[in-house]
N, C-alpha and C positions, 0 to 999 in steps of 0.2 A: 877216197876223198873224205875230208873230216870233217865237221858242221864247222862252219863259220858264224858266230855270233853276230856279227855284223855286212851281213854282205848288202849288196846295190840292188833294188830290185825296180824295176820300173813297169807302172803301167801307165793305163790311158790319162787317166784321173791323176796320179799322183806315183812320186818317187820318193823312195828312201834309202838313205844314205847312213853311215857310218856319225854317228853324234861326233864334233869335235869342239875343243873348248870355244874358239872362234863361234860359234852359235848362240852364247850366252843368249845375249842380247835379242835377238829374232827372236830366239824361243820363249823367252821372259813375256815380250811383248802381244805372244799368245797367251800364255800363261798368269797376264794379270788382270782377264776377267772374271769375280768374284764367282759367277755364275757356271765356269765351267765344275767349279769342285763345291758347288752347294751339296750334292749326295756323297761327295767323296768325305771317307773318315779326319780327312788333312783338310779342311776346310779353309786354313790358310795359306794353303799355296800360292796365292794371288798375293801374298807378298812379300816383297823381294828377300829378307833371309828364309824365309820357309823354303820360296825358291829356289835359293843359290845353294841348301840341302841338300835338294830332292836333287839339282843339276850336277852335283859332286857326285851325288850317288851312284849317278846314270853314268858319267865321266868314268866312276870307278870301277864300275858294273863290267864293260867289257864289251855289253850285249845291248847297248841303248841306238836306237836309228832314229834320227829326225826326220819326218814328212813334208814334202814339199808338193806342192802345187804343182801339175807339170804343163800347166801352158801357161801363171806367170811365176814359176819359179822360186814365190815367197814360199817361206818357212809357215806351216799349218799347223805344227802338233809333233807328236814324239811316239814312241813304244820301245818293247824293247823284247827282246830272247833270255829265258833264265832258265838255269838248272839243265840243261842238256843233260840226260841219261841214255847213252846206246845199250844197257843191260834190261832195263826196262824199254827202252822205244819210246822216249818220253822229253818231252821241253814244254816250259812254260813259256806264254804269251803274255806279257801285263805293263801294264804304269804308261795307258794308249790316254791320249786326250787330244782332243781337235779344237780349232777353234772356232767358235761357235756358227761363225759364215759358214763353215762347212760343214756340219751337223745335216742331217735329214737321211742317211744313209749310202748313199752312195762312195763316198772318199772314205767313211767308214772302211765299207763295204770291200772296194778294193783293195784298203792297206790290212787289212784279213787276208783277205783272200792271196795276195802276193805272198806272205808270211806266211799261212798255211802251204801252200803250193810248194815252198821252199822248203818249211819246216818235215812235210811229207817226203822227200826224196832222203831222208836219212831216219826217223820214226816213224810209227805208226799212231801214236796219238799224241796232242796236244791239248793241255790244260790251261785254265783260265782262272784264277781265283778272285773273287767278289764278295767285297763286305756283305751283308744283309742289306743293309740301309740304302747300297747303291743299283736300284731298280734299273736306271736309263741304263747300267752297265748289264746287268744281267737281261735285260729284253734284249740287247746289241749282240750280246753272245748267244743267246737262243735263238736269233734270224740267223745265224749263220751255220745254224745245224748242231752248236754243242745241248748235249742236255748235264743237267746237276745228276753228281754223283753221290756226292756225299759234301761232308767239311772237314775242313784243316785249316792252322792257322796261317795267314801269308809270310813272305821275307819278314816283313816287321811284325810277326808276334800277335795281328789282329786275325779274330776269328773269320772265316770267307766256310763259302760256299765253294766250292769247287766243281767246276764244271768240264766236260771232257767232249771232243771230236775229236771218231780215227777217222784213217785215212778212209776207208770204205765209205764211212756217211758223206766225206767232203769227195770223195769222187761221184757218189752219186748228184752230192747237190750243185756242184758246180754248175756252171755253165758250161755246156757240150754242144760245140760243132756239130750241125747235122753233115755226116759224112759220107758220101758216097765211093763206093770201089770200081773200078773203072781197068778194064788191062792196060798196064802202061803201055806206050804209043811211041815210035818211032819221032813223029812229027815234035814227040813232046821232052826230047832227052835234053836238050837246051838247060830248061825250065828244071828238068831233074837234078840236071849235075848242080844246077847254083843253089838248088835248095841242098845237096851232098855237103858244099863250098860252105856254106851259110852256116850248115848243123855243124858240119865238124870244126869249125872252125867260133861255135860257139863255147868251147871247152880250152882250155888255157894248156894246147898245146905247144912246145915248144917251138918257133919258127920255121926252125931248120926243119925237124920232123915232120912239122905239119904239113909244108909244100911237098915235101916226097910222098907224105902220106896220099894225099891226096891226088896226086897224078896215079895210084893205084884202085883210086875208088870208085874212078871217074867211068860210067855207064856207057857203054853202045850196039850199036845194033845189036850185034852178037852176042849183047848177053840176053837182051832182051829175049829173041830167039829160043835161046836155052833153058830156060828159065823161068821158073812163074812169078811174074812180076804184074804190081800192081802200083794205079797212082789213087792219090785220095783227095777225092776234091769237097771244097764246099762248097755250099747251097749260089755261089756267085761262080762256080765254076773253077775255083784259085785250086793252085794244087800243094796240098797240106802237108803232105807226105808221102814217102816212098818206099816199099815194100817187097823183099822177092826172097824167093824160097828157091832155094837150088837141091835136087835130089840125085844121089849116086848110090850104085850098091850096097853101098856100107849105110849111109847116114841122108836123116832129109835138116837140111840145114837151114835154119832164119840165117839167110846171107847179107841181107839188108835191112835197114829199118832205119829211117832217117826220119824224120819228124822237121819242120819250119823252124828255125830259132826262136821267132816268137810265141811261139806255140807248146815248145816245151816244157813239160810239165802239168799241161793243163787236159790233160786227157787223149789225147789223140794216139798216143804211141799205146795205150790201154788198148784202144780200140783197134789199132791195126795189128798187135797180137790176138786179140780174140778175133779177129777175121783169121790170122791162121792157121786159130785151132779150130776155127770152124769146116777151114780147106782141108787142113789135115786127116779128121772127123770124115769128111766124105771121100778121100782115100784109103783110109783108114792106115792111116798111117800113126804109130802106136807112140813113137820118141820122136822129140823134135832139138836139136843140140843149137846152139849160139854160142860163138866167140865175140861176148861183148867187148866195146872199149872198158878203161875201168872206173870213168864216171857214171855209164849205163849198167854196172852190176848192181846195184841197188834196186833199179827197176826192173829187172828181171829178176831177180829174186820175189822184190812182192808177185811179180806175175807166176810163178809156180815152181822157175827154174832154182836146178841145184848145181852144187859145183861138182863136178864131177873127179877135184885132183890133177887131171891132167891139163898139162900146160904146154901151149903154143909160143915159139918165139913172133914178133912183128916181120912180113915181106918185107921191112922197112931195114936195112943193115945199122945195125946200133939198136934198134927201136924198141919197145918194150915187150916182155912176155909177159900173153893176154891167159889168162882161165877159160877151160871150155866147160860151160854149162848145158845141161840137161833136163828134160820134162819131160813124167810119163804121162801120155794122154792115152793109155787101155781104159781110165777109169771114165764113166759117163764125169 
């Protein structure tokens, strides 16, 4: 899967969309209060050809997302993805501004945090570049875990600050479900399969695929039975995700691992790997292999796993051949 400059991300607070020229106007209409860019080096953006610049640029950019409000829908502010490097592990975050109703942190807060969360399933760090003179910019990006590296000049040639979050800081600093492990439950395969329904089906698989797939993924008793299967609830009880280890002569296999659609990405499939390796650890059990789908190979690579070469065709007749990944857990 390739980084998308522009993709949909939604959270509680706010959603962001793909900039399209149709926006002028909304976005302008945040963008001509003089106050949002008094620290900013463009101090004229507030008005309207300074504007209609910066809005080409973003148009041209490739990587600009407009911010919206998600319970009334108005246009709030912009940002945008630049410089994506998969050699380095690397993409810039910049040219964010809100309108000043919404300043205090929070819609901040989440249109970070949605872009990181994103920006992490394909790099491992993400930079931020800040004039000198722009304080409220650099305290914004310091609450959200990055610290200053060093300096470099920005796209436009002005001198910044440079600042940097990897993934590890923003996995610790996120907000983390308290989660508990629980043996999955007969009573509870319902609730399992539509969270299986939900996951898989958060991944832009083909139709036709997809319905076959999934009448093979689909849980019951008898696997349960077999199987070390685990559900993971939170602190209200909901069940977040779903987990099972299947072990044979040869190989102890991660067979599952489905995680809530909405929840994707925000830690929780972290955390039901390392319950594995924790079960594994008290087996002792030394390799643990996965046949991930191949939007999940990024995440299991940060989590330890390697490719091992060998390749599996899909149960699925036509369906794709997946890579079988590997982890050695001998080491503490």
């Amino acid at each position: 899967m390739s980084f998308d400059y522009q993709p949909v991300l939604k959270g509680k607070l706010v959603e962001l969309r793909p900039l399209r020229a149709e926006d002028h106007d909304d976005l302008y209409a945040v963008a001509a209060d003089p106050l949002i860019w008094e620290q900013h080096p463009v101090k004229n953006r507030h008005e309207e050809r300074a504007f209609q610049v910066f809005f080409r640029e973003a148009l041209a950019s490739g990587g600009a997302l407009i911010a919206i409000d998600a319970n009334t829908q108005q246009v709030i502010g912009s940002s945008r993805f630049h410089g994506y490097d998969k050699e380095r592990s690397g993409v810039e975050i910049g040219w964010t501004f809100l309108a000043r109703s919404h300043w205090g942190g929070s819609y901040n807060g989440e249109m970070k945090q949605l872009m990181l969360r994103y920006a992490f399933r394909f790099v491992s760090r993400v930079i931020f570049l800040v004039t000198p003179e722009n304080i409220r910019s650099q305290r914004a990006v310091e609450k959200i875990g990055a610290v200053r590296v060093g300096s470099r000049p920005d796209a436009g040639g002005r001198d910044s600050y440079q600042y940097q979050i990897s993934a590890a800081t923003f996995a610790q600093r996120d907000d983390q479900l308290e989660i508990r492990f629980i043996p999955a439950r007969k009573e509870s395969l319902a609730r399992i399969n539509d969270l299986i329904v939900r996951s898989k089906s958060y991944r832009n698989w083909p139709e036709d695929y997809l319905e076959r797939a999934l009448a093979l993924h689909k849980i019951d008793p008898s696997y349960l039975r077999t199987n070390r299967c685990f559900e993971l609830l939170d602190k209200d009880a909901e069940l977040v995700a779903f987990v099972a280890v299947a072990t044979t002569d040869a190989r102890v296999v991660l067979d599952n691992l489905w995680v809530r659609s909405d929840l994707i990405g925000k830690g929780v499939g972290r955390q039901a790997c390392e319950h594995v390796f924790r079960l594994a650890r008290e087996h002792d059990w030394t390799e643990l292999w996965v046949v991930p789908d191949h939007p999940a190979v990024g995440f299991y690579e940060k989590m330890g796993f390697s490719d091992t070469g060998e390749r599996v065709p899909s149960h699925v007749p036509g369906g794709p051949v997946f890579s079988v990944y590997r982890i050695d857990l001998s080491e503490p």
